[in-house]
TORBALUM-803377 format. One record per residue: x negated, y, z negated of N, C-alpha, C in turn; residue in one letter. Coordinates in nm, 4 decimals, m for minus. Layout:
<site <X Y Z> <X Y Z> <X Y Z> A>
...
//
This chain:
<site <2.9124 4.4689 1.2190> <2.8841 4.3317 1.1848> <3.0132 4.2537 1.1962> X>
<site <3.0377 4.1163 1.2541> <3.1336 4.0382 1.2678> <3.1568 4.0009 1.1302> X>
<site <3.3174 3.9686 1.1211> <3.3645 3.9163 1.0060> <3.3073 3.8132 1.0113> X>
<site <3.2477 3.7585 0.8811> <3.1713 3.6098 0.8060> <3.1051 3.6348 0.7255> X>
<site <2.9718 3.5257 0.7278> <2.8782 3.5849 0.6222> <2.8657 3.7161 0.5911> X>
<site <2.8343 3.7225 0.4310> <2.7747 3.9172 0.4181> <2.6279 3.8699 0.4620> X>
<site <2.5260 4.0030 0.5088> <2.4464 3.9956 0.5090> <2.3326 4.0880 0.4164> X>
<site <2.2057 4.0698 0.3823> <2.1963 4.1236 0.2831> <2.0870 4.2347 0.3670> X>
<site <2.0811 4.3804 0.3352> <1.9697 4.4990 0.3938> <1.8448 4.4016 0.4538> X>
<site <1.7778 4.2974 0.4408> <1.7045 4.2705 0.4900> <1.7212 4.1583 0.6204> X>
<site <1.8933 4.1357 0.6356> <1.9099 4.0819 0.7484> <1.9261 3.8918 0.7040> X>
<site <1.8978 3.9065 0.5713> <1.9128 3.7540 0.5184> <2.0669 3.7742 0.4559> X>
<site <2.1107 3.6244 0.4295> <2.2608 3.5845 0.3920> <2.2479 3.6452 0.2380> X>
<site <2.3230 3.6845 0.2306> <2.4002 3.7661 0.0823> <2.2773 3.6354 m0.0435> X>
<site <2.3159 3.5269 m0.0366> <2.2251 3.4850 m0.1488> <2.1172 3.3997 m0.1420> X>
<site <2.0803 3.4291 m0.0421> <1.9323 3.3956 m0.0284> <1.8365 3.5465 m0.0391> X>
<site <1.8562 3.6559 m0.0332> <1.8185 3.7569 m0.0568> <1.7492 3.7904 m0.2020> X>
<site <1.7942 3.6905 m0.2796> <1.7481 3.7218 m0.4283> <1.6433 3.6359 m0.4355> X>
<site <1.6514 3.4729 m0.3615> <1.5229 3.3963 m0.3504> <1.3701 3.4819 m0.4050> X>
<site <1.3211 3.3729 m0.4606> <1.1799 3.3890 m0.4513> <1.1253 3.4765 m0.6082> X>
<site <0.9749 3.4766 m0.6178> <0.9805 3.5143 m0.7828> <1.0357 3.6742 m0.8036> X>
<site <1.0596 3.6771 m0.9301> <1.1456 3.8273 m0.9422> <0.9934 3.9104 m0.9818> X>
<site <1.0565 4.0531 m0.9286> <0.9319 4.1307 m0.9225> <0.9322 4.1615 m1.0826> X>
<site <1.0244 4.2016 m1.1620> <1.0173 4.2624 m1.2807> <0.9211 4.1922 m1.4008> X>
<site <0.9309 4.0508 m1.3772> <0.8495 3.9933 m1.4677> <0.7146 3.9531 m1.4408> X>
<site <0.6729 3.9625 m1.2568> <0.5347 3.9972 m1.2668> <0.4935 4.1629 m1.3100> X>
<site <0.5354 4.2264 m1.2334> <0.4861 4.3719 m1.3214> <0.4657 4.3754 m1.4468> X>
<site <0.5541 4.3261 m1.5553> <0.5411 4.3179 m1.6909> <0.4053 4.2552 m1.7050> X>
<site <0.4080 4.1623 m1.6865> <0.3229 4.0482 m1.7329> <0.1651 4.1048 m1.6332> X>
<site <0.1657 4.1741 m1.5707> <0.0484 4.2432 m1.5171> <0.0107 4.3721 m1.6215> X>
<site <0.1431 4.4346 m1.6393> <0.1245 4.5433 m1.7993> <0.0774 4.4704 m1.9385> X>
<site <0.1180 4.3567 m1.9033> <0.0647 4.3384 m2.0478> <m0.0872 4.2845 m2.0448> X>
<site <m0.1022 4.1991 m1.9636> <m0.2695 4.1848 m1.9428> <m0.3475 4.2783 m1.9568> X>
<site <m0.3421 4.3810 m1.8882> <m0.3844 4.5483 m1.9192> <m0.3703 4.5312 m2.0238> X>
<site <m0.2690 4.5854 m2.1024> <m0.2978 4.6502 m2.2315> <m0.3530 4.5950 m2.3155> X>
<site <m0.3145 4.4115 m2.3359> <m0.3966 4.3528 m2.3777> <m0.5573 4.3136 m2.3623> X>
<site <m0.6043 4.3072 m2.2916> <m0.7306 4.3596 m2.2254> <m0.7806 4.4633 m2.2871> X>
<site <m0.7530 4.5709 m2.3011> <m0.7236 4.6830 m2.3311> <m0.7566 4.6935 m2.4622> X>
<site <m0.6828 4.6608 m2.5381> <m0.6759 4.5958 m2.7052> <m0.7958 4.5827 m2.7518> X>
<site <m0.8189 4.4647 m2.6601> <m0.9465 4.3980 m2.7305> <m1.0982 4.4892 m2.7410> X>
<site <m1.0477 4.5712 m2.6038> <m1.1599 4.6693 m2.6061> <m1.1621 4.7613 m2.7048> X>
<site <m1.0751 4.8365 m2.7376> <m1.0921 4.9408 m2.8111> <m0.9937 4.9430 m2.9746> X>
<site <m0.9355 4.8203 m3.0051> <m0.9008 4.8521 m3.1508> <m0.9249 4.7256 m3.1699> X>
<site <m0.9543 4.6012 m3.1074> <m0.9767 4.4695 m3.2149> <m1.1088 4.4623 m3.2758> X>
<site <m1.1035 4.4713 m3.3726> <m1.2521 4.4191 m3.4153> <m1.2969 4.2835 m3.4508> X>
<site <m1.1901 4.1896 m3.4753> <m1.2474 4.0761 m3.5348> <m1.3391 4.0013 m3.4114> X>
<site <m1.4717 3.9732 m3.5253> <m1.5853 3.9023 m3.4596> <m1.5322 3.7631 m3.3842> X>
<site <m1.4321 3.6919 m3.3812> <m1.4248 3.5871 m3.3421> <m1.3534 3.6056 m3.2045> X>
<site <m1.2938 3.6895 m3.1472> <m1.2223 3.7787 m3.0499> <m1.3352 3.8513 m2.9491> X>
<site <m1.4653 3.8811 m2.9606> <m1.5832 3.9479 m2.9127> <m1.6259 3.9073 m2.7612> X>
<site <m1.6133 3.7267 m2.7541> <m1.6566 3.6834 m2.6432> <m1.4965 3.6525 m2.5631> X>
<site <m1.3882 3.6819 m2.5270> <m1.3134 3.6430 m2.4674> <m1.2508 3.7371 m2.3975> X>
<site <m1.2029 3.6563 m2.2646> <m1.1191 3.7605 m2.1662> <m1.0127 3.7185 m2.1299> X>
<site <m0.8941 3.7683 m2.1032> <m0.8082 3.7341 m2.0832> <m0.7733 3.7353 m1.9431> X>
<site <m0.7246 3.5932 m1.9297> <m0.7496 3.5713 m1.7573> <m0.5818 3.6108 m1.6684> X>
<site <m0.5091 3.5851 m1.7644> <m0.3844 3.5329 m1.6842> <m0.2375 3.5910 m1.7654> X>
<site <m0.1712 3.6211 m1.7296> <m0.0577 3.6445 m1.8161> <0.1117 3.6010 m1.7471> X>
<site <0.1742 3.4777 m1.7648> <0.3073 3.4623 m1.7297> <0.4034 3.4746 m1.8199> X>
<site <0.5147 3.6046 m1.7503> <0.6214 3.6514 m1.8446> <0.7231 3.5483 m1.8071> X>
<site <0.8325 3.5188 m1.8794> <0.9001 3.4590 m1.8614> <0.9972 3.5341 m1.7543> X>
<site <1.1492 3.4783 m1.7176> <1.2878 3.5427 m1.6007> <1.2858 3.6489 m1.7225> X>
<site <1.3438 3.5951 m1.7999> <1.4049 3.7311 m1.9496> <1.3209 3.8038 m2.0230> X>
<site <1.1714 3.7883 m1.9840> <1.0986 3.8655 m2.0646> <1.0733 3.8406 m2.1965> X>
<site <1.1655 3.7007 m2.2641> <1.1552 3.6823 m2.3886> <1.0073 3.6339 m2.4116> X>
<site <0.9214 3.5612 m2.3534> <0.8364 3.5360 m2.3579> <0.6905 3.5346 m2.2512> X>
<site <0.5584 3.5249 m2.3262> <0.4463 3.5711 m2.2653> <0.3441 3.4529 m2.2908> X>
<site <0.3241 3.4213 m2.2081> <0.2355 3.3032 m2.1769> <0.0866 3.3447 m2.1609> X>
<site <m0.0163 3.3761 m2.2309> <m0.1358 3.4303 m2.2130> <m0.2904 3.3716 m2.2260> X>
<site <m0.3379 3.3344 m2.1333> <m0.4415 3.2302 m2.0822> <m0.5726 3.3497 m2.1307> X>
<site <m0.6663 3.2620 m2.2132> <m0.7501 3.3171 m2.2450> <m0.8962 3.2485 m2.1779> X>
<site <m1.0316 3.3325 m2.1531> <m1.1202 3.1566 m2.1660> <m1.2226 3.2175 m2.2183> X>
<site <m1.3250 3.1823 m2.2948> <m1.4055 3.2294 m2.3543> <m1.5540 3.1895 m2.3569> X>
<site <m1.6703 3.2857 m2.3290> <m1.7631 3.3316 m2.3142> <m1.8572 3.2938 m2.3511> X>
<site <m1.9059 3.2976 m2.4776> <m1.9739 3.2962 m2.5692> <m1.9809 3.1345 m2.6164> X>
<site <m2.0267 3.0972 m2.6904> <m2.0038 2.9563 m2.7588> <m1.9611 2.9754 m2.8958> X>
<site <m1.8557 3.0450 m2.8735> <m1.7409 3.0772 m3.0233> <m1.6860 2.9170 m3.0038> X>
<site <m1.6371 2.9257 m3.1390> <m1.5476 2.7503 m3.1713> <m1.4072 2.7806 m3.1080> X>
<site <m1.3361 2.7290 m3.0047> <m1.2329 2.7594 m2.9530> <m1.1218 2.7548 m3.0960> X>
<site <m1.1317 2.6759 m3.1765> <m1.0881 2.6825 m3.3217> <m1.0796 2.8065 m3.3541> X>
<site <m1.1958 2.8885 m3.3963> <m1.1953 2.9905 m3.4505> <m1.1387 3.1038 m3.3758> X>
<site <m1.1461 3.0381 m3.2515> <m1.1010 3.2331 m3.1508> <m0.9245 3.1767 m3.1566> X>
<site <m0.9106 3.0850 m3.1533> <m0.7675 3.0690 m3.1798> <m0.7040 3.1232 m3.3207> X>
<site <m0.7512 3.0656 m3.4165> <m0.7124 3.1298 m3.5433> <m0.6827 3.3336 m3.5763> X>
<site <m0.8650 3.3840 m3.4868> <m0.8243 3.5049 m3.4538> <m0.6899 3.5920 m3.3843> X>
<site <m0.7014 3.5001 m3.2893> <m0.5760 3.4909 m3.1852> <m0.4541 3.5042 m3.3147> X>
<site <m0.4337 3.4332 m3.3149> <m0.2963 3.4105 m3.4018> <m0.3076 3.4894 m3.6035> X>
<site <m0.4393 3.5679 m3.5856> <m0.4256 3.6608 m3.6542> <m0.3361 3.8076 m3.6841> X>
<site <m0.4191 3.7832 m3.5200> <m0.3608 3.9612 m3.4664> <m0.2913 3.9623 m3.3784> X>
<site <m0.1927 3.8656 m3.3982> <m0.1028 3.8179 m3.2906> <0.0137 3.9648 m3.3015> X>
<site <0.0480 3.9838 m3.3960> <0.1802 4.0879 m3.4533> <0.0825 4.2143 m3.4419> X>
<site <m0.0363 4.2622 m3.4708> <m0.0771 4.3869 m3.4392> <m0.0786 4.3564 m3.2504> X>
<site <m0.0925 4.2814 m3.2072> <m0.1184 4.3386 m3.0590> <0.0613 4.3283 m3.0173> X>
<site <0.1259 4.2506 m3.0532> <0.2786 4.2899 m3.0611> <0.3604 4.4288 m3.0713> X>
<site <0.3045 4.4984 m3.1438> <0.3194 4.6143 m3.1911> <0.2719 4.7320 m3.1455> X>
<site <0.1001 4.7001 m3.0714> <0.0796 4.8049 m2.9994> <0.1336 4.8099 m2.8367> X>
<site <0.1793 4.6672 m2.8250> <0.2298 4.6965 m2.6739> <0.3428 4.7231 m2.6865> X>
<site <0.4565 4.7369 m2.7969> <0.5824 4.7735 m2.8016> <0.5729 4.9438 m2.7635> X>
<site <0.4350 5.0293 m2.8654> <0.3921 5.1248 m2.8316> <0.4375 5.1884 m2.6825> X>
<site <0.3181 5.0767 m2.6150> <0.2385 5.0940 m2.4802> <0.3715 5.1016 m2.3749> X>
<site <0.4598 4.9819 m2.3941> <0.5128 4.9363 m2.2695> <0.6728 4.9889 m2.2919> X>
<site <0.7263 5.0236 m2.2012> <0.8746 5.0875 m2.2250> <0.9719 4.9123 m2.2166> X>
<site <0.9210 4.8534 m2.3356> <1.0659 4.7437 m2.2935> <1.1377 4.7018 m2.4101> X>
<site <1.2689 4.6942 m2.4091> <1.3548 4.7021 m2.4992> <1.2997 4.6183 m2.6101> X>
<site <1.2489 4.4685 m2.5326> <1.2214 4.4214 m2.6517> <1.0625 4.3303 m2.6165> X>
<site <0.9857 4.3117 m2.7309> <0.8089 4.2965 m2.6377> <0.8133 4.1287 m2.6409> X>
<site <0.8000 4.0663 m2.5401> <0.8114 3.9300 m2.5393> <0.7082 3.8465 m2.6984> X>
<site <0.7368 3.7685 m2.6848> <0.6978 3.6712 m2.7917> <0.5180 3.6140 m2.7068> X>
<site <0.4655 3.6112 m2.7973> <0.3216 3.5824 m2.7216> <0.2463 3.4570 m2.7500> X>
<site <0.2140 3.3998 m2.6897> <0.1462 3.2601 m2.6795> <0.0364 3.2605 m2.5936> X>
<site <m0.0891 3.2757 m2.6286> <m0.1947 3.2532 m2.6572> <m0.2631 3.0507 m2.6026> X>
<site <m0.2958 3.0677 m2.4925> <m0.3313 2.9343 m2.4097> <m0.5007 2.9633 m2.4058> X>
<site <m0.5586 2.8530 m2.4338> <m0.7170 2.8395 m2.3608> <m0.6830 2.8039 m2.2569> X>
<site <m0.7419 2.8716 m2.1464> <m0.8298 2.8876 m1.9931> <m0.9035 2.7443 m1.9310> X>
<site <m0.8899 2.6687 m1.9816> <m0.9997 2.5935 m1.9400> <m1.0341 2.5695 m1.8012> X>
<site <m0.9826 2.6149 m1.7157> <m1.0383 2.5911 m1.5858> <m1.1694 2.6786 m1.5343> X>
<site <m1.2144 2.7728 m1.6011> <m1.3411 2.8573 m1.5758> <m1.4379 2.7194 m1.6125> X>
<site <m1.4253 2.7054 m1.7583> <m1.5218 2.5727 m1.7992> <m1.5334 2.4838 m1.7155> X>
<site <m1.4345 2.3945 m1.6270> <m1.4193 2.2919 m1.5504> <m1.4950 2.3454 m1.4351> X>
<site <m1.4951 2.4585 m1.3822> <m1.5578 2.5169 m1.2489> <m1.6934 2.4966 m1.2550> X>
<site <m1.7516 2.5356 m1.3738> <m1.8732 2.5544 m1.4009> <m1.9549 2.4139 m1.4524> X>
<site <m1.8477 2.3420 m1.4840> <m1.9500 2.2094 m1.5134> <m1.9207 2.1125 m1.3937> X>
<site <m1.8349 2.1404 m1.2812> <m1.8323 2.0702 m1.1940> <m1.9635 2.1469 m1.0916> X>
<site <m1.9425 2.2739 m1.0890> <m2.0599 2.3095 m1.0276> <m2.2475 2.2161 m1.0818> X>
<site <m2.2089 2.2506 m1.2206> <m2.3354 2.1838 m1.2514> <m2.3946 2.0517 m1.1917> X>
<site <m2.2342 1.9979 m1.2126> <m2.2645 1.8312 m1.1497> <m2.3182 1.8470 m0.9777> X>
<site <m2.2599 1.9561 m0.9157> <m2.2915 1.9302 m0.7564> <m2.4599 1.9879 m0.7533> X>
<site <m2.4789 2.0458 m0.8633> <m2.6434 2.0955 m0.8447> <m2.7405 1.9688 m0.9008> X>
<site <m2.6705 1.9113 m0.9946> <m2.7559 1.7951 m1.0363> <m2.8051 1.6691 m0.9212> X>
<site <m2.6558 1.6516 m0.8509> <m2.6388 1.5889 m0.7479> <m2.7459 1.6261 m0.6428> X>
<site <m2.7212 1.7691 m0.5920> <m2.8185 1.7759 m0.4738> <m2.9589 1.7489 m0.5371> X>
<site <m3.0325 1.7774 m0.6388> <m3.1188 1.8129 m0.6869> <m3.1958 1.6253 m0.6851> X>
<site <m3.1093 1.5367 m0.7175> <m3.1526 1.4164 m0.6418> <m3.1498 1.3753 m0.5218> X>
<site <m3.0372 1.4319 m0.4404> <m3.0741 1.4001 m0.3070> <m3.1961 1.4671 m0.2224> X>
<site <m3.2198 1.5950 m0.2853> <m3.3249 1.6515 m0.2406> <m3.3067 1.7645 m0.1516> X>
<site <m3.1736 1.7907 m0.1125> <m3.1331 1.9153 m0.0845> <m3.1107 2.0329 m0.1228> X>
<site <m3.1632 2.0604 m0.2562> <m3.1407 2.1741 m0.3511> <m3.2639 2.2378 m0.3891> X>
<site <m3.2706 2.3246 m0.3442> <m3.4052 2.3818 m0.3157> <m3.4846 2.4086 m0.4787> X>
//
């Protein structure tokens, strides 16, 4: 290689090579959906927790934190599945410290989903719609 730029194993300049999202904190944040997922199946019991799935999970660069998109099912009071939420916020803390080999288990925050809802009532609207124009069988 000519003296100048370094180049990096993939043939890109020394710091553009790091560009782009880091793999470590999607993997995490794919482990924790699992386990959380997971959770709900087989040790949560609270009734207000019953109808929800967890859609989405963004870890933070440092892992300090977990961003976790929920949307829910059932016609539970988003009130109440929140309150659950932030019940068993420290038991599901605790079992993924268990689960997951990381020094330290991000901090968890708990988001409603609402874009499943929005899908589905915009769908409604395009069926209502055809259903006057007369194209909807």
């Amino acid at each position: 290689m000519a003296a100048g730029k370094a180049k990096s194993r993939f043939g890109l300049p020394a710091g553009l090579a790091r560009s782009g999202p880091k793999r470590r904190p999607i993997r995490v944040a794919d482990a924790v959906k699992a386990e959380i997922a997971s959770l709900f199946v087989r040790k949560i019991s609270d009734p207000r927790l019953y109808n929800i799935v967890i859609t989405s999970v963004e870890v933070s660069d440092d892992l300090g934190h977990a961003r976790v998109m929920y949307s829910i099912l059932g016609n539970e009071e988003p009130k109440d599945v929140a309150k659950g939420l932030e019940s068993c916020k420290g038991f599901i803390r605790s079992n993924l410290a268990k689960a997951l080999a990381l020094r330290h288990v991000p901090v968890l925050d708990f988001r409603l989903d609402l874009a499943g809802q929005k899908q589905a009532e915009m769908e409604q609207l395009l069926r209502e719609i055809a259903k006057e124009d007369g194209s909807f069988p």
